[in-house]
C-alpha positions in Angstrom: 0.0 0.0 0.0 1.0 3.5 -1.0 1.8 6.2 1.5 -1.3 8.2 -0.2 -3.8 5.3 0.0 -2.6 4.5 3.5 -3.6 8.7 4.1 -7.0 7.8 2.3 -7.4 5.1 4.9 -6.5 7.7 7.7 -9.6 9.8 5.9 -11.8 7.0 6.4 -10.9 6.3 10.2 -11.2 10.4 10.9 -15.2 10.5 9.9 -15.8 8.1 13.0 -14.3 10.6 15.3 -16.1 12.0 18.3 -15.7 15.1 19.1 -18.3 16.7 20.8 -16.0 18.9 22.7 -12.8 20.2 20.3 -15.0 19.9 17.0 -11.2 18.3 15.9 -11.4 15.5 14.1 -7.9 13.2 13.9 -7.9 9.8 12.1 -4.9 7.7 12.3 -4.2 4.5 9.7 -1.7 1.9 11.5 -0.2 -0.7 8.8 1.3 -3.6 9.9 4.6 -5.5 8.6 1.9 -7.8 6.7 0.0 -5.2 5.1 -3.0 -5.1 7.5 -4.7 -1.8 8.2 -5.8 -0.8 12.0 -8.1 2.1 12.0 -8.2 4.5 14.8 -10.1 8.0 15.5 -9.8 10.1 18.1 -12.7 10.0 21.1 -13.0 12.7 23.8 -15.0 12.4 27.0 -16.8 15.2 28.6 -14.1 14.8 31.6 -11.4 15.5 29.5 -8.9 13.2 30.9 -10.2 9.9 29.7 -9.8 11.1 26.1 -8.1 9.0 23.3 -5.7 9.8 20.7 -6.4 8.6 17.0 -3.1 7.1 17.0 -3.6 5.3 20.2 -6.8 4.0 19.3 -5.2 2.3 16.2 -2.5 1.0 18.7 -4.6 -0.4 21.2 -7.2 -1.9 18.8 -4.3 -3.7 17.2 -2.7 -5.0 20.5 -5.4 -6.4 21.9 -6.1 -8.3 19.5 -2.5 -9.8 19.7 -1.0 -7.6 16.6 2.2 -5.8 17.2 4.1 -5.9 13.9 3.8 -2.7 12.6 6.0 -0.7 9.5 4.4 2.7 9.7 0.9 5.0 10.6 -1.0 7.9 9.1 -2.4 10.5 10.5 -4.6 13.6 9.3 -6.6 15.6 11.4 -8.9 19.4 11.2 -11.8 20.9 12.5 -15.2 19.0 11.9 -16.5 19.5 8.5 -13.5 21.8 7.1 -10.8 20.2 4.4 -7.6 18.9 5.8 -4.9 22.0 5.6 -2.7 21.8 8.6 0.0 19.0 9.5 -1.5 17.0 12.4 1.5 15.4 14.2 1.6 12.6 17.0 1.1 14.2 20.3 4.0 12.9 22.9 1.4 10.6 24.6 1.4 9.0 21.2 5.0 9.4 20.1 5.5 7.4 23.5 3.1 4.6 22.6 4.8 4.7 19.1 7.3 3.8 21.0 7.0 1.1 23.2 6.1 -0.9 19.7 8.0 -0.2 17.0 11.9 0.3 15.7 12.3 3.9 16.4 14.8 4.5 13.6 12.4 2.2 11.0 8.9 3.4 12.1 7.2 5.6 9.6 4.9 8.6 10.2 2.7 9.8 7.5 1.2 13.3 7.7 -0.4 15.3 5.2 -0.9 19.3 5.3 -4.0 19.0 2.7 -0.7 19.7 -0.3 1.4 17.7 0.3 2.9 14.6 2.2 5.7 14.9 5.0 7.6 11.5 6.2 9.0 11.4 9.2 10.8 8.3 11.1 9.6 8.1 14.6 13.4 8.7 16.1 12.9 12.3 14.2 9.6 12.9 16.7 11.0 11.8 19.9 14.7 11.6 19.7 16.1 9.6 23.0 13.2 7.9 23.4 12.3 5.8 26.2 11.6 2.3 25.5 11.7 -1.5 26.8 15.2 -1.6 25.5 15.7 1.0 28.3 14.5 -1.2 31.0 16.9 -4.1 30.4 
């Protein structure tokens, strides 16, 4: 899969967003080493704090269901019904997740700015990461 049609999955995921709240609509499109596509949108609670990522919705979906082979995500995110036409980026919550599984200096992140496509390894978001190789 392309790293365009891997954004147009990102699309797809960011229409099941809720966002009651911040009217700001992420989707996130996680591929695995195998080609599968995890889906993920962004949900927000009322309290704030039990909020979710995109990115860590596609994450956690995958995981739990005993996935954790993964070559690179997609994300694209704007306000409700407006055209994408801002980078949306990881937050560090994410980045952290991002993280914990996947090779750093192979992991691929895929934004889009509603012109054009930026390509970023994860390593390049959170330099000196923390990870389980830390822990050892």
């Amino acid at each position: 899969m392309t790293d365009l049609e891997l954004l147009e999955e990102a699309k797809k995921a960011r229409k099941m967003a809720y966002v009651p709240y911040s009217k700001y609509k992420v989707g996130a499109a996680l591929m695995t080493k195998s080609g599968k596509v995890i889906h993920g949108c962004n949900i927000e609670n009322a309290a704030y704090t039990p909020c979710n990522c995109a990115e860590r919705t596609a994450f956690f979906k995958a995981v739990s269901e005993g996935i954790y082979d993964f070559c690179k995500i997609a994300v694209v995110g704007g306000f409700e019904e407006a055209d994408i036409d801002a980078l949306c980026t990881p937050c560090g919550v994410c980045r952290q997740v991002m993280q914990e599984f996947c090779n750093s200096k192979e992991f691929e992140i895929i934004m889009y700015d509603g012109a054009k496509v930026k390509t970023m390894k994860l390593e390049e978001l959170l330099p000196f990461g923390f990870g389980p190789d830390n822990l050892k």
